[in-house]
C-alpha positions in Angstrom: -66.3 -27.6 -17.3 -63.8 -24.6 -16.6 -61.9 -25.4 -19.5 -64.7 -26.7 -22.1 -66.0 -23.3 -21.8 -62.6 -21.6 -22.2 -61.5 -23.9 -25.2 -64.9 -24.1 -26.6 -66.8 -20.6 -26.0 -64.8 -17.7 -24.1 -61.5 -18.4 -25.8 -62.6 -18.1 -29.6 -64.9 -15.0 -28.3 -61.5 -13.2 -26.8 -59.9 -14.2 -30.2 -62.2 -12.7 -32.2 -62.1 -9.5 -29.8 -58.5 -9.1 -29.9 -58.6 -9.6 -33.5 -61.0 -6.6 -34.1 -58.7 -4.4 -31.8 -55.9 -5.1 -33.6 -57.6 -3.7 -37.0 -59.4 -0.8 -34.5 -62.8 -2.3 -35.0 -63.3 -2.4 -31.3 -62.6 -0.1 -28.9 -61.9 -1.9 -25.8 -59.6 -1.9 -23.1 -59.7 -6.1 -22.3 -60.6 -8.6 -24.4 -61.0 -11.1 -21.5 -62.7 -9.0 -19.8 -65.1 -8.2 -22.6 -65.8 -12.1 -23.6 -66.9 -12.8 -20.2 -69.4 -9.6 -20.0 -70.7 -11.0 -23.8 -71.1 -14.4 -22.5 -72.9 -13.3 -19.4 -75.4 -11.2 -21.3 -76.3 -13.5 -23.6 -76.3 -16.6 -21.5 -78.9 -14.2 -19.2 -80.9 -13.4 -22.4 -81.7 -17.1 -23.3 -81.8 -17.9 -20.0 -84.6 -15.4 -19.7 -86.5 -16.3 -22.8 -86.4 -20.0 -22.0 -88.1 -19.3 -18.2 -90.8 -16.5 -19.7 -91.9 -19.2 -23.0 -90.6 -22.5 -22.3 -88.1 -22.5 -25.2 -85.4 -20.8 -27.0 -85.4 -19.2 -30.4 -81.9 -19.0 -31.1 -81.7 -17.3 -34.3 -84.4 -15.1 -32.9 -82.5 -14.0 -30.1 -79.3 -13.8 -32.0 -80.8 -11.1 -34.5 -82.1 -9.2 -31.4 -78.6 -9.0 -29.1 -76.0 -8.9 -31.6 -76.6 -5.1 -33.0 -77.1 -4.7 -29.5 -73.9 -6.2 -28.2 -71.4 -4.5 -31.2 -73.2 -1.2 -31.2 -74.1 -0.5 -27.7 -76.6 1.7 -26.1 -75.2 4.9 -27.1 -76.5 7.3 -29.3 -73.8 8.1 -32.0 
């Protein structure tokens, strides 16, 4: 299961992180370190929206944490 998720979800996360530092679109210290906090939030999110309704609206869900995930909680 270890490696599923780091072949199949962390890894290509990281990529795409260390990617987007490379051309200064993210600011961020560790990639690895920033796919696992990514993962963890929205795995918690779904996780939460499938124990408060029963189900999971994916795209739903998506729309909602991704702004929320690249942007922040900062006021810029």
């Amino acid at each position: 299961m270890i490696m599923f998720t780091e072949q199949k979800i962390r890894g290509p996360v990281r990529d795409i992180l260390i990617e987007g530092r490379a051309r200064d679109e993210f600011a961020l210290d560790d990639p690895s370190e920033a796919a696992t906090a990514l993962l963890g939030a929205i795995s918690q999110a779904a996780m939460s929206q499938i124990l408060a309704t029963g189900g999971l609206d994916a795209q739903a869900t998506g729309d909602r944490l991704l702004p929320l995930l690249l942007r922040g909680v900062l006021s810029r």
